[in-house]
Structure formats: structure tokens, C-alpha cells
PDB file of N, CA, C and O in Angstrom:
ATOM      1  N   UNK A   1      12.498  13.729  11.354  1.00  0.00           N
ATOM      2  CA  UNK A   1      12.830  12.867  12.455  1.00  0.00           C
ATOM      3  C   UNK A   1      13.623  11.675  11.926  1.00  0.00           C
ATOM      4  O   UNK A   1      13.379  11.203  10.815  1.00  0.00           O
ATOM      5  N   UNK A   2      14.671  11.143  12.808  1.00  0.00           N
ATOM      6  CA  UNK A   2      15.286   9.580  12.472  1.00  0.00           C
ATOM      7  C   UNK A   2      14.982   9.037  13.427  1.00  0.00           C
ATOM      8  O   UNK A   2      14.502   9.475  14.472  1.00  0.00           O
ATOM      9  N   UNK A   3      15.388   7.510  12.957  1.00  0.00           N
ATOM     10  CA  UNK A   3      14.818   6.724  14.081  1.00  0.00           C
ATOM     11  C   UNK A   3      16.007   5.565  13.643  1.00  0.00           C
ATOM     12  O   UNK A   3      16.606   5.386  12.582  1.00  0.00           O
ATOM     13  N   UNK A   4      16.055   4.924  14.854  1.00  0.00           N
ATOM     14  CA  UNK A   4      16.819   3.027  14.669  1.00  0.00           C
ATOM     15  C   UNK A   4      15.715   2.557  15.362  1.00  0.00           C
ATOM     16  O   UNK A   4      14.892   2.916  16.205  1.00  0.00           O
ATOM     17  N   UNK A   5      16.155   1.218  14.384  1.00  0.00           N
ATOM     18  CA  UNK A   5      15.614   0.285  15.084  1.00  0.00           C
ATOM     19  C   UNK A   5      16.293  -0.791  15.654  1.00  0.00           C
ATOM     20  O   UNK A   5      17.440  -0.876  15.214  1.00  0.00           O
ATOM     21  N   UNK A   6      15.924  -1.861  16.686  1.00  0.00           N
ATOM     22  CA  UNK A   6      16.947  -3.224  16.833  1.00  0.00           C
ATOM     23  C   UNK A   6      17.645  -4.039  15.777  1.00  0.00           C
ATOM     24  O   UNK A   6      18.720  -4.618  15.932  1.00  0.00           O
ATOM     25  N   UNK A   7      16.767  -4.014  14.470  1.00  0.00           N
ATOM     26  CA  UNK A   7      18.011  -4.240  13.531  1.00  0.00           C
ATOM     27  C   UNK A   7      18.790  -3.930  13.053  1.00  0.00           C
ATOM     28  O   UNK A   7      19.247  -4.315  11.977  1.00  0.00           O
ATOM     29  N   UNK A   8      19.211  -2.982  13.895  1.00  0.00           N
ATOM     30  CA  UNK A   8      20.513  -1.772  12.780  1.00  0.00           C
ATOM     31  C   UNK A   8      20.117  -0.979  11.876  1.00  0.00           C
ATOM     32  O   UNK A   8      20.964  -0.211  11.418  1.00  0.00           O
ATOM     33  N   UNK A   9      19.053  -0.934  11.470  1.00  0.00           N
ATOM     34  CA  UNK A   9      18.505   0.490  10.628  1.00  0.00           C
ATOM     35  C   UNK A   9      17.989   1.368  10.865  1.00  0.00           C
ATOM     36  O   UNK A   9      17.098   1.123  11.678  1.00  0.00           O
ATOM     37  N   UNK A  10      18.073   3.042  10.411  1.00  0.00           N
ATOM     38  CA  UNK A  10      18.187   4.017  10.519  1.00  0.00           C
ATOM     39  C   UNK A  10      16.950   4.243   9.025  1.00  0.00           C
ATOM     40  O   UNK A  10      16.865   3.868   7.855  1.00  0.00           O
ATOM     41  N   UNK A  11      16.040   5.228  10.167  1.00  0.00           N
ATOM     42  CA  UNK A  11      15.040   6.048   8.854  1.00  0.00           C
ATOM     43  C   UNK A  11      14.747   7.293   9.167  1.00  0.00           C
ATOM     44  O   UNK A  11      14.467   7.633  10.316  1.00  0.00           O
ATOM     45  N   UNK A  12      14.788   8.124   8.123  1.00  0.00           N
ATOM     46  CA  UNK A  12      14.174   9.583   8.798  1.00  0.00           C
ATOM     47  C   UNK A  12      12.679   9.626   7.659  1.00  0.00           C
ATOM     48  O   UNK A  12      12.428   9.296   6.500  1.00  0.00           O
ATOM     49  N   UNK A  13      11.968  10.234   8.809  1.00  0.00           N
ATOM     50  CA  UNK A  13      10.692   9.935   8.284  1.00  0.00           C
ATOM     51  C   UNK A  13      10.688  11.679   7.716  1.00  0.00           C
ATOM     52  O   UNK A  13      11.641  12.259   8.235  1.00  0.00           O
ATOM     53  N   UNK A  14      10.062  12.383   7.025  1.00  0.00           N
ATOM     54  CA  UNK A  14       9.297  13.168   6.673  1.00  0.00           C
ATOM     55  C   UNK A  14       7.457  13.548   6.767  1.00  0.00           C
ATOM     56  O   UNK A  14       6.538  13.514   5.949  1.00  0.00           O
ATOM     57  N   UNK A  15       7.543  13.800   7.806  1.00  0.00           N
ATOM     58  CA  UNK A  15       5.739  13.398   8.250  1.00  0.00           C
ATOM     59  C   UNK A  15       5.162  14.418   7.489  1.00  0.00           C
ATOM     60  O   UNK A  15       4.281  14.151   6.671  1.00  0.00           O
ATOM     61  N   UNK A  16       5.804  16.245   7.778  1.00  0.00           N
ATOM     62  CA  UNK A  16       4.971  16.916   6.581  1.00  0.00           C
ATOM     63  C   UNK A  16       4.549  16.595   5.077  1.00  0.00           C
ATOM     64  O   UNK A  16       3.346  16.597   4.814  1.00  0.00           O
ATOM     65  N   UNK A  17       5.673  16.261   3.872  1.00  0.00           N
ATOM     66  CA  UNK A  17       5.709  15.436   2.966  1.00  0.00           C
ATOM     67  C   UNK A  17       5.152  14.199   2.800  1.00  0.00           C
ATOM     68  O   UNK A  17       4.826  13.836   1.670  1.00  0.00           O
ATOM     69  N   UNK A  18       4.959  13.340   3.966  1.00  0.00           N
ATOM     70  CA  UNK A  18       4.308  11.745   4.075  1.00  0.00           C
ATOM     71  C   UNK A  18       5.446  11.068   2.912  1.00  0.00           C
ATOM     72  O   UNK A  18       5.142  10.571   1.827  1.00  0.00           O
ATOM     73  N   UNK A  19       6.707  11.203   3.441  1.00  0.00           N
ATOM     74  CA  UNK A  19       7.405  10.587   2.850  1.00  0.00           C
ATOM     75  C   UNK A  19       8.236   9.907   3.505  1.00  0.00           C
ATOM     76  O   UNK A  19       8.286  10.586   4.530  1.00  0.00           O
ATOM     77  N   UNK A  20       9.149   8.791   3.720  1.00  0.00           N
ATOM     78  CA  UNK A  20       9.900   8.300   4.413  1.00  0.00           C
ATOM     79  C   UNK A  20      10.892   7.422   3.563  1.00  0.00           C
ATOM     80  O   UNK A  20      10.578   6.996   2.452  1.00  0.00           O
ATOM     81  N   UNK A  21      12.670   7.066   4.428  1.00  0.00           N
ATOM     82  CA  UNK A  21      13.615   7.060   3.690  1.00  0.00           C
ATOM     83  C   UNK A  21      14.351   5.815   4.404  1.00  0.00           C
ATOM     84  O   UNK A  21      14.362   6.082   5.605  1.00  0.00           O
ATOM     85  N   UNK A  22      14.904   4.703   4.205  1.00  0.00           N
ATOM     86  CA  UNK A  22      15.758   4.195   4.953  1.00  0.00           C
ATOM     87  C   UNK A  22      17.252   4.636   4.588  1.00  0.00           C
ATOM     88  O   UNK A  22      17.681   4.731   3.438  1.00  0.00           O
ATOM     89  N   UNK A  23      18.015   4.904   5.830  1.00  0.00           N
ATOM     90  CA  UNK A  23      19.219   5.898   5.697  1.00  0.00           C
ATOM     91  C   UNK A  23      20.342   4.639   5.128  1.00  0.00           C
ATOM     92  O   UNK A  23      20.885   4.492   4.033  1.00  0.00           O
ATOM     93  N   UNK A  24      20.403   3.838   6.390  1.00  0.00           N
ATOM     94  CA  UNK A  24      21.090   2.403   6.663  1.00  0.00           C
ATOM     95  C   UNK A  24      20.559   1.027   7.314  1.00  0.00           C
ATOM     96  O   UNK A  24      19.477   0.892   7.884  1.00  0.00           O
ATOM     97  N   UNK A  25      21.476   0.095   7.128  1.00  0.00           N
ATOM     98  CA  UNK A  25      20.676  -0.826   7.331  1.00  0.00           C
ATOM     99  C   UNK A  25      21.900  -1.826   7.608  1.00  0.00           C
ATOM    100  O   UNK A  25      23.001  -1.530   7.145  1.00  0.00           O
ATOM    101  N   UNK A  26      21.701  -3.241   8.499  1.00  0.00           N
ATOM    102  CA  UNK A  26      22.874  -3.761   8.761  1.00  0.00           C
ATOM    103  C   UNK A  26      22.755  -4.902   7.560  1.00  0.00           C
ATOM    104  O   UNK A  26      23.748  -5.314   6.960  1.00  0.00           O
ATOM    105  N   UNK A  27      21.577  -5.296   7.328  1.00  0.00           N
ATOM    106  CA  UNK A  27      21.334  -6.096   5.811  1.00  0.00           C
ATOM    107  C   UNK A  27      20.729  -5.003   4.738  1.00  0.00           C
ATOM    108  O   UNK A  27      20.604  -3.782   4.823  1.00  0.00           O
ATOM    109  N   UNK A  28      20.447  -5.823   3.826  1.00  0.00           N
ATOM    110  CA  UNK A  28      19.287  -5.320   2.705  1.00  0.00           C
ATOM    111  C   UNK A  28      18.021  -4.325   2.704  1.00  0.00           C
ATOM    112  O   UNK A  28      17.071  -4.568   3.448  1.00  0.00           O
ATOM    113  N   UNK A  29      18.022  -3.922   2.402  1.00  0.00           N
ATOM    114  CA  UNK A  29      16.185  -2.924   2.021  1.00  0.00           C
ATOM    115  C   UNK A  29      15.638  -4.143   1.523  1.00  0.00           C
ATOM    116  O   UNK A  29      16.124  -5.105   0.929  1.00  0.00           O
ATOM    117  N   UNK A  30      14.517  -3.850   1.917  1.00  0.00           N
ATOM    118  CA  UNK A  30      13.248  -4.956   1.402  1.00  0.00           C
ATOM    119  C   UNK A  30      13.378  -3.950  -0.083  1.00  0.00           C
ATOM    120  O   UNK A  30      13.922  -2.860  -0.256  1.00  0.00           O
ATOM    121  N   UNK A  31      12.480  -5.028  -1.201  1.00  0.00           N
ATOM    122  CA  UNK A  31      11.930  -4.236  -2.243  1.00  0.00           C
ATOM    123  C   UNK A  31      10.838  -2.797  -1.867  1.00  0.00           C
ATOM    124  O   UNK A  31      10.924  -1.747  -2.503  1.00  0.00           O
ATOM    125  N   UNK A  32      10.129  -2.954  -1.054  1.00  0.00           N
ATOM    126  CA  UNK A  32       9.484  -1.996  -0.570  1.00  0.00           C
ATOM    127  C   UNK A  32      10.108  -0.585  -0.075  1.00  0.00           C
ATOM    128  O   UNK A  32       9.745   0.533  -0.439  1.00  0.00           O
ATOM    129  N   UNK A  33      10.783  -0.798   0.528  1.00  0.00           N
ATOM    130  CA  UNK A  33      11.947   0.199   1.217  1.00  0.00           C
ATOM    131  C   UNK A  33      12.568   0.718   0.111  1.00  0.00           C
ATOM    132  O   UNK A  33      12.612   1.947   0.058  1.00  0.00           O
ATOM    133  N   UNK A  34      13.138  -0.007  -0.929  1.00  0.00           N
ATOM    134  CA  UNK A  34      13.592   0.686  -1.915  1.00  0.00           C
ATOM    135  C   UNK A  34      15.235   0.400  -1.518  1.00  0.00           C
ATOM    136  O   UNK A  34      15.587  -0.477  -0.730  1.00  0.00           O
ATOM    137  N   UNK A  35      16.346   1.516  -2.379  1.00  0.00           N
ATOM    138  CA  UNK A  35      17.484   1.508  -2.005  1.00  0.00           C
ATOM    139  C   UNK A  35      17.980   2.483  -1.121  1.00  0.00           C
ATOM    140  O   UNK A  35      17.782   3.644  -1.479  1.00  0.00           O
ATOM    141  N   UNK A  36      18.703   2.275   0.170  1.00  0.00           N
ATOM    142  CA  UNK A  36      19.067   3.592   1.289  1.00  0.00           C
ATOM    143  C   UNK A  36      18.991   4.557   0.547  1.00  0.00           C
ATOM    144  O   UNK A  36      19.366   4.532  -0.626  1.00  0.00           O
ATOM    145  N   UNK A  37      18.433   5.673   1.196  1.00  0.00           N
ATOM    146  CA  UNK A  37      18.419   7.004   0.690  1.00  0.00           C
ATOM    147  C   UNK A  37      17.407   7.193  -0.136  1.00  0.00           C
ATOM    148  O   UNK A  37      16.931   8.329  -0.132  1.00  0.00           O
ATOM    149  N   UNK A  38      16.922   6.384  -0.868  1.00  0.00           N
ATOM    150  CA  UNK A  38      16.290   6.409  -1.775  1.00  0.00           C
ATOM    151  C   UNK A  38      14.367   7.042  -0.921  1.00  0.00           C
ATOM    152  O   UNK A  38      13.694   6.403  -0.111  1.00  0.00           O
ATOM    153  N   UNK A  39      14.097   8.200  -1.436  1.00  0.00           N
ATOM    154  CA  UNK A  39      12.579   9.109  -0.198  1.00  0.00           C
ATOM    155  C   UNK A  39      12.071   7.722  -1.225  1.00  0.00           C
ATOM    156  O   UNK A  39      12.471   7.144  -2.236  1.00  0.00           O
ATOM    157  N   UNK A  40      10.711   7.615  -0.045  1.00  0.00           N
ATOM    158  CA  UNK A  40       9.393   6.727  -0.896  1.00  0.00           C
ATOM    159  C   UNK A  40       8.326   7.273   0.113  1.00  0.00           C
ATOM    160  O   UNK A  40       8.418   7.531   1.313  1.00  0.00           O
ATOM    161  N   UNK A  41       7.197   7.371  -0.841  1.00  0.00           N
ATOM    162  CA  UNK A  41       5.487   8.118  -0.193  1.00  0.00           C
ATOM    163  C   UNK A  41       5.115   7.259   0.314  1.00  0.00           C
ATOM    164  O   UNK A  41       5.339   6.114  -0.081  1.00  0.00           O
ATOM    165  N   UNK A  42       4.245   7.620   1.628  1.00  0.00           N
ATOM    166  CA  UNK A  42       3.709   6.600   2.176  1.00  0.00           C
ATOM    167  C   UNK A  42       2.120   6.762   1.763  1.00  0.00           C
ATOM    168  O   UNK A  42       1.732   7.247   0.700  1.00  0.00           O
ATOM    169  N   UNK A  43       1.332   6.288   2.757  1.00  0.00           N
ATOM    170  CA  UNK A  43      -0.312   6.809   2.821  1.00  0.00           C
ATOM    171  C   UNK A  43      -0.142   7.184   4.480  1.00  0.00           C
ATOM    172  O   UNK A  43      -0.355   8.276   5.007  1.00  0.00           O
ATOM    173  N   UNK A  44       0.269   6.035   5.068  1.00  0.00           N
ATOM    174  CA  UNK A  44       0.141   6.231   6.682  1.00  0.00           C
ATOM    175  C   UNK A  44       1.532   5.799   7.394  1.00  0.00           C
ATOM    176  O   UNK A  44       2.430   5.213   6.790  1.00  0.00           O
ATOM    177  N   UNK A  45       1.589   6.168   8.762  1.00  0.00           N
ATOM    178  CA  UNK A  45       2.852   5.488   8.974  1.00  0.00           C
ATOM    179  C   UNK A  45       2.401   5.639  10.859  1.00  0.00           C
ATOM    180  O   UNK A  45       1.798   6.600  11.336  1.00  0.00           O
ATOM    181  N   UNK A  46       2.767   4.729  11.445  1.00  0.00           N
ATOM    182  CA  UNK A  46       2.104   4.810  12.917  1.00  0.00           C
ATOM    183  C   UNK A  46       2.826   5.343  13.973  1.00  0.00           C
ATOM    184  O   UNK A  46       3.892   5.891  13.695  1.00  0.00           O
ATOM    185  N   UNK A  47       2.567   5.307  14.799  1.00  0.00           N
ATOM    186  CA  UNK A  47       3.557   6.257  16.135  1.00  0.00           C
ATOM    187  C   UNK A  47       4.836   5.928  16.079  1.00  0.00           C
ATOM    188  O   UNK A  47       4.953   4.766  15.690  1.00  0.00           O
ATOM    189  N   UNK A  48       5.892   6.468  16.309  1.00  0.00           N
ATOM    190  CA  UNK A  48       7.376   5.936  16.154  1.00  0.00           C
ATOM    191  C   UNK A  48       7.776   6.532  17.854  1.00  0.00           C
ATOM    192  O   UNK A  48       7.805   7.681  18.295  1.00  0.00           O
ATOM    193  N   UNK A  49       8.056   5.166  18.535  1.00  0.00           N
ATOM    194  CA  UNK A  49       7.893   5.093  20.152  1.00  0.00           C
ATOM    195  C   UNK A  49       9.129   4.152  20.163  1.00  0.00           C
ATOM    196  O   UNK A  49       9.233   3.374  19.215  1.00  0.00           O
ATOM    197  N   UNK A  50      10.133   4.140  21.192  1.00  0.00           N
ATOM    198  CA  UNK A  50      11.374   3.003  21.054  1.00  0.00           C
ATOM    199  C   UNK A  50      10.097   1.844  22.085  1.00  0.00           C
ATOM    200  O   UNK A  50       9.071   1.870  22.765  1.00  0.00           O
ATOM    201  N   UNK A  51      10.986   1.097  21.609  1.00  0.00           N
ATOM    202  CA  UNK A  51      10.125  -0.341  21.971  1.00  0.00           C
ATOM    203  C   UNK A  51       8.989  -1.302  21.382  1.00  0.00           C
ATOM    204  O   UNK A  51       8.652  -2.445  21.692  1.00  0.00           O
ATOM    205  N   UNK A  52       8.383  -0.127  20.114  1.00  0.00           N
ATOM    206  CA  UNK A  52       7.303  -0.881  19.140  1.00  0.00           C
ATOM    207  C   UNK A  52       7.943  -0.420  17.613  1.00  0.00           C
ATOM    208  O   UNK A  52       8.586   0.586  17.316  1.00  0.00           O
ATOM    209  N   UNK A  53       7.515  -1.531  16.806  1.00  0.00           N
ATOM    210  CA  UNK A  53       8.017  -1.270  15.543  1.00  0.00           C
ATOM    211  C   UNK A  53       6.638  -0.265  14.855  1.00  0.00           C
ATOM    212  O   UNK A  53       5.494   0.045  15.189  1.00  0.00           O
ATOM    213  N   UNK A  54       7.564  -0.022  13.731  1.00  0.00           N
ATOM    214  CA  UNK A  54       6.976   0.863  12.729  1.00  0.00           C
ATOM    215  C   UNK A  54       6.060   0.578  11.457  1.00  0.00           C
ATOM    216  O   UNK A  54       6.471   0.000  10.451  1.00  0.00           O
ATOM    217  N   UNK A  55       4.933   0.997  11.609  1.00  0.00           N
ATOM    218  CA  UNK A  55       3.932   0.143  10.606  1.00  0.00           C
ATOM    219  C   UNK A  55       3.687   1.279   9.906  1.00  0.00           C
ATOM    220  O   UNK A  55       3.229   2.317  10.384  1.00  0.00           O
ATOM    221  N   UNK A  56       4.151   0.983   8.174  1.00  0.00           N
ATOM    222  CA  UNK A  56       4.383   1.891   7.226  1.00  0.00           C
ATOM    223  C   UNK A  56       3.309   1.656   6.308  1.00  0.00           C
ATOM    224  O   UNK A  56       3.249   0.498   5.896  1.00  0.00           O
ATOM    225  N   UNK A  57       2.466   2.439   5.891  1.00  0.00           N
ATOM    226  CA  UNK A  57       1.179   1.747   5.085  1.00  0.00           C
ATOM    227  C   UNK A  57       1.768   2.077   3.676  1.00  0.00           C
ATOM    228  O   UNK A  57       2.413   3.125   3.701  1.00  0.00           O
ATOM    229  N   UNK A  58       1.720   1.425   2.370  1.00  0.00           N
ATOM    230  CA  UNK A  58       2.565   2.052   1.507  1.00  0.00           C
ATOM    231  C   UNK A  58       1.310   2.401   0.663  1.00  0.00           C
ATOM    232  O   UNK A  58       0.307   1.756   0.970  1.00  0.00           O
ATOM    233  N   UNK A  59       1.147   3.495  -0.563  1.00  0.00           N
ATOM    234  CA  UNK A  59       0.024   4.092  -1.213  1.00  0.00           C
ATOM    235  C   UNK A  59      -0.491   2.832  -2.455  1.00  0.00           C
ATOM    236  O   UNK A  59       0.102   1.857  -2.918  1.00  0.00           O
ATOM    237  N   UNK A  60      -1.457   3.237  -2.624  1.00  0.00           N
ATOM    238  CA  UNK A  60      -2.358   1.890  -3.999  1.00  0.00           C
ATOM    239  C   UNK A  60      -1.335   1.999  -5.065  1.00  0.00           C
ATOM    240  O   UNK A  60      -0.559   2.880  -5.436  1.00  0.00           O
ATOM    241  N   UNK A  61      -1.552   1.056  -5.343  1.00  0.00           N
ATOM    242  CA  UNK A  61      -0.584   0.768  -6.127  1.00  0.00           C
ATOM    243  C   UNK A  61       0.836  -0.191  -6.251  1.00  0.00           C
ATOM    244  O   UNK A  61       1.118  -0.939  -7.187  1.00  0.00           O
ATOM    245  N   UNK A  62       1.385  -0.014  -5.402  1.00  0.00           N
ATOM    246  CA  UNK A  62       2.283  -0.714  -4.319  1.00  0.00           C
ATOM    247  C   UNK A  62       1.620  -2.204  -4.380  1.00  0.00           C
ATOM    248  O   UNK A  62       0.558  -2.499  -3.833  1.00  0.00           O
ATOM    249  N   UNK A  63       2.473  -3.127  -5.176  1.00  0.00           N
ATOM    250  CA  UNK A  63       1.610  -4.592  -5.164  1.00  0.00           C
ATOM    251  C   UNK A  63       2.141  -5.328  -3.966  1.00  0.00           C
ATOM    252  O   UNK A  63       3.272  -5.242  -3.486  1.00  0.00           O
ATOM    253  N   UNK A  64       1.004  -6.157  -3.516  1.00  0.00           N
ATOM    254  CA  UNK A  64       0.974  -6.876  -2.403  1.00  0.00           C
ATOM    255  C   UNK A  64       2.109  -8.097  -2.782  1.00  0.00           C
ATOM    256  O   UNK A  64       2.518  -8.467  -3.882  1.00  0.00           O
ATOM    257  N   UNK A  65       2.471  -8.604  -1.295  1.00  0.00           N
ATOM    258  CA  UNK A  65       3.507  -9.727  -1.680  1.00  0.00           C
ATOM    259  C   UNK A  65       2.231 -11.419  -1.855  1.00  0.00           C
ATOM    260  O   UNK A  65       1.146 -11.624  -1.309  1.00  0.00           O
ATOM    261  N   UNK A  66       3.047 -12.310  -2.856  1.00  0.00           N
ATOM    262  CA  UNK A  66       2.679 -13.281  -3.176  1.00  0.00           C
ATOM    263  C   UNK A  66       2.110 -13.877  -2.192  1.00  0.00           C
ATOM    264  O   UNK A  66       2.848 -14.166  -1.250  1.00  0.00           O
ATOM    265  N   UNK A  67       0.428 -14.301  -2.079  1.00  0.00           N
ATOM    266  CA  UNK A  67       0.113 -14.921  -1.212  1.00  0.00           C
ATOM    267  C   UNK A  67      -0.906 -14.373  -0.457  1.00  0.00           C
ATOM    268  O   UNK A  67      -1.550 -15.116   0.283  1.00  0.00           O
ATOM    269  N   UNK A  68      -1.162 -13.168  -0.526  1.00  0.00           N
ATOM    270  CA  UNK A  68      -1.644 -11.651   0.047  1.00  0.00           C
ATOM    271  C   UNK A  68      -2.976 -12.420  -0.215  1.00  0.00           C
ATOM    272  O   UNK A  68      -3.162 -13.185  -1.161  1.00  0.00           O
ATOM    273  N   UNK A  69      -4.122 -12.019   1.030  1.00  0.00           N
ATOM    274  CA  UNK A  69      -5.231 -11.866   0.540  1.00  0.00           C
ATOM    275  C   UNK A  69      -5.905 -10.693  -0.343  1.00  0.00           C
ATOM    276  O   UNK A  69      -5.130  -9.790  -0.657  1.00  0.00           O
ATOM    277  N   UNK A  70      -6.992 -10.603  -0.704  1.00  0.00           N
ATOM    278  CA  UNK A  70      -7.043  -9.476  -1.956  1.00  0.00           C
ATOM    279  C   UNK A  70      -7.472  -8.380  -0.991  1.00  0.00           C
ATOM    280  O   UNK A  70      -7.279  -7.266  -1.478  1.00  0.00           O
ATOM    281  N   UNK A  71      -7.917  -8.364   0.048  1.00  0.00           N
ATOM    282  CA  UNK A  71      -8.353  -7.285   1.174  1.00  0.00           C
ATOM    283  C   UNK A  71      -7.196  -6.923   1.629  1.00  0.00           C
ATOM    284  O   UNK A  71      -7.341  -5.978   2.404  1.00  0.00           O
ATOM    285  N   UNK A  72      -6.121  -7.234   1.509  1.00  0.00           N
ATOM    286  CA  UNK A  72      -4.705  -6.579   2.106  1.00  0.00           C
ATOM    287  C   UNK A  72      -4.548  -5.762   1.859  1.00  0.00           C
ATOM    288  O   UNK A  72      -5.084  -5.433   0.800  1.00  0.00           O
ATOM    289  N   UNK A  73      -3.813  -4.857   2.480  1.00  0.00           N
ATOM    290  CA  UNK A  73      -2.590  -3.392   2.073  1.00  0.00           C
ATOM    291  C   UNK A  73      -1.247  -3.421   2.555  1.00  0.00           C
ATOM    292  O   UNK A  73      -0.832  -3.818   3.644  1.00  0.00           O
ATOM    293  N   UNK A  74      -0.440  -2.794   1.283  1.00  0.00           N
ATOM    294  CA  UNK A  74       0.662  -3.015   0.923  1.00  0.00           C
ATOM    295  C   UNK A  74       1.193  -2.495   2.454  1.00  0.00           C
ATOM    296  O   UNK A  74       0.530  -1.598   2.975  1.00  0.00           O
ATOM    297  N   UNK A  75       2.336  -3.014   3.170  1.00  0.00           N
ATOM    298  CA  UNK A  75       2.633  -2.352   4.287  1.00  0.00           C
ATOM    299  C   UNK A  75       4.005  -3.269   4.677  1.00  0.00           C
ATOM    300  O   UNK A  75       4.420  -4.407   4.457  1.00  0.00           O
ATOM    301  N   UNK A  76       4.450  -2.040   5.404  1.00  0.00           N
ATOM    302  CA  UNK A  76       6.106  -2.724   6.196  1.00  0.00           C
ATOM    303  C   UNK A  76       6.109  -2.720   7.706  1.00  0.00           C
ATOM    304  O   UNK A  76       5.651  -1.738   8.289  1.00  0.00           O
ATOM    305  N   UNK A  77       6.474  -3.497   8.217  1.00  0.00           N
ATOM    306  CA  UNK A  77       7.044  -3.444   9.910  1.00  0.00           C
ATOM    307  C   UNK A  77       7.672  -3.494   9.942  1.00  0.00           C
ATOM    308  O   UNK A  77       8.160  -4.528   9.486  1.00  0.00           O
ATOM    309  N   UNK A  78       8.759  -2.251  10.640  1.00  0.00           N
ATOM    310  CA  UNK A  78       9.798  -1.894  11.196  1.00  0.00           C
ATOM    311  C   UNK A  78      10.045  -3.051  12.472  1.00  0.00           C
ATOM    312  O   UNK A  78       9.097  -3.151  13.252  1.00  0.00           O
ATOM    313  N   UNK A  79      11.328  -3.984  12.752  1.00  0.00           N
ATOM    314  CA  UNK A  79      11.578  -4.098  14.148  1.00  0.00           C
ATOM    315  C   UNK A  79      11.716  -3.315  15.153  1.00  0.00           C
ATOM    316  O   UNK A  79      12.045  -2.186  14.789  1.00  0.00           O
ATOM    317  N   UNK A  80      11.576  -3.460  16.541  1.00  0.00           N
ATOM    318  CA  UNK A  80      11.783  -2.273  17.800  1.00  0.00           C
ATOM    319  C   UNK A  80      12.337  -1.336  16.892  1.00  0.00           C
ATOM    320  O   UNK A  80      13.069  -1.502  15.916  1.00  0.00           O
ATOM    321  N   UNK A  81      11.617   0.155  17.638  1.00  0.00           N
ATOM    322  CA  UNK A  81      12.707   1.626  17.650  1.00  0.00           C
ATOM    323  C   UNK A  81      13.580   1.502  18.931  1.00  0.00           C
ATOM    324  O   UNK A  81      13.103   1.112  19.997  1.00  0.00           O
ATOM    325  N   UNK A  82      14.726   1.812  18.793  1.00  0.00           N
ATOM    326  CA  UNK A  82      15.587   1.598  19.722  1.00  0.00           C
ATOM    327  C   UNK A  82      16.082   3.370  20.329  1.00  0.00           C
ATOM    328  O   UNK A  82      16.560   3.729  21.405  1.00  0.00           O
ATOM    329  N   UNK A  83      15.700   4.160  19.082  1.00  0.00           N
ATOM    330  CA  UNK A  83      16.139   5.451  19.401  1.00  0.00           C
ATOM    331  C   UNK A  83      15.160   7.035  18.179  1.00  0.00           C
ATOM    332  O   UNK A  83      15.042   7.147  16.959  1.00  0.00           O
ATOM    333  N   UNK A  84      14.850   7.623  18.955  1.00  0.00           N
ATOM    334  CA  UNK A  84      14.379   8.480  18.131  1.00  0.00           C
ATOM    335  C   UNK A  84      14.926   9.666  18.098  1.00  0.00           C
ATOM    336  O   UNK A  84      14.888  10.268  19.171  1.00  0.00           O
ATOM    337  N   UNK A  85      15.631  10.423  16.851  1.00  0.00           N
ATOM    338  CA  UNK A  85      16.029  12.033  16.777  1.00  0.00           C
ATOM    339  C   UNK A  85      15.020  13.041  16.192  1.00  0.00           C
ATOM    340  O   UNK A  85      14.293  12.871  15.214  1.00  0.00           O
ATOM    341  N   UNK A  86      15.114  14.044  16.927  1.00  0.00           N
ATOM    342  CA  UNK A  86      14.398  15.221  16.358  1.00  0.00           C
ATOM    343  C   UNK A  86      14.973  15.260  15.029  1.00  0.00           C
ATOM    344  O   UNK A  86      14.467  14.811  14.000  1.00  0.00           O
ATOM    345  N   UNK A  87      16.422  16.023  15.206  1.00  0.00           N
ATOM    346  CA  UNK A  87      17.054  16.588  13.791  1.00  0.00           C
ATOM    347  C   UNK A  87      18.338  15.880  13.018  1.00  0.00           C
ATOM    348  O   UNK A  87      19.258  16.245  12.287  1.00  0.00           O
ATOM    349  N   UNK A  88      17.772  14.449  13.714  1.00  0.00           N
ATOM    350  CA  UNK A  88      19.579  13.634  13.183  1.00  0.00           C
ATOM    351  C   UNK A  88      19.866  13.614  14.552  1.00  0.00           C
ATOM    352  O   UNK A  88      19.484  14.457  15.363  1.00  0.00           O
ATOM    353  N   UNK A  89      21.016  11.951  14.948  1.00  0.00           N
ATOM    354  CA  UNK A  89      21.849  11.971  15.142  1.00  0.00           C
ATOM    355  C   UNK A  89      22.885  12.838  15.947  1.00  0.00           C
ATOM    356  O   UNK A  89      23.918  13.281  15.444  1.00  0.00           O
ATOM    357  N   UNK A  90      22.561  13.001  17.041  1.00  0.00           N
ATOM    358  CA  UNK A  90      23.695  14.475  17.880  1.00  0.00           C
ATOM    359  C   UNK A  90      24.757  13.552  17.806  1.00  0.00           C
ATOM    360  O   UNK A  90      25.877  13.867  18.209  1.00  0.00           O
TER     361      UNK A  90
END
């Protein structure tokens, strides 16, 4: 599946694998995200619906950002999905 979101980025998730990819982006990849294209494993990743963002749980290991309480998990939010594809992009 791909998806956008309101910020101009594009991800296709891999749900069999539990892997997911950012394609493009109108800025930067977080460090987390990695570099476009670049697959990264998740643990969890939540409903992908246009209108709610995407909450990416990332696996142990994955260090928390500065500031983190120690009960945290490593994780990303997607802004709005604006569009979801089955197979890509028609």
C-alpha cells in the first residue's frame, strides 16, 4: 500500500513484512524514517485512514529522542493521510 500525507510525503507500507518506506517527501526524513527509499522494520504501525496521521511504533532498540521519559517508545507521527493506494499511484 502507499499513502500521502498533508505534508507532501509518500510511504508504502509493507504490512506482510512489517516493514515500511518513505518514498518522498517535500522536506527531510526524520532520522527515524531513514533516507527515501530506504525499507525500515517496524513493531506496529496504526490504521492508515485519510484524515488521521500515522503512528509508526519503531522496534527496541531504536533510541528514544532526548528528553524521552524512560517508559517511552520509539515512535513517528505521520501528518493527515490525504490519499491511500492499493498498488501505487494510478
Amino acid at each position: 500500500m502507499i499513502f500521502k500525507t498533508a505534508s507532501g510525503s509518500a510511504y508504502e507500507l509493507d504490512a506482510e513484512a512489517k516493514r515500511i518506506r518513505r518514498v518522498e517527501g517535500a522536506v527531510s526524513a526524520t532520522r527515524r524514517q531513514g533516507q527515501d527509499g530506504s525499507w525500515r522494520e517496524y513493531r506496529e504501525v496504526s490504521v492508515v485512514m485519510p484524515g488521521y496521521g500515522v503512528v509508526i511504533v519503531w522496534p527496541d532498540g531504536v533510541p528514544l529522542l532526548p528528553g524521552s521519559p524512560e517508559h517511552a517508545v520509539p515512535a513517528t507521527v505521520t501528518s493527515p493521510v490525504t490519499e491511500v493506494f492499493d498498488q501505487g499511484p494510478q
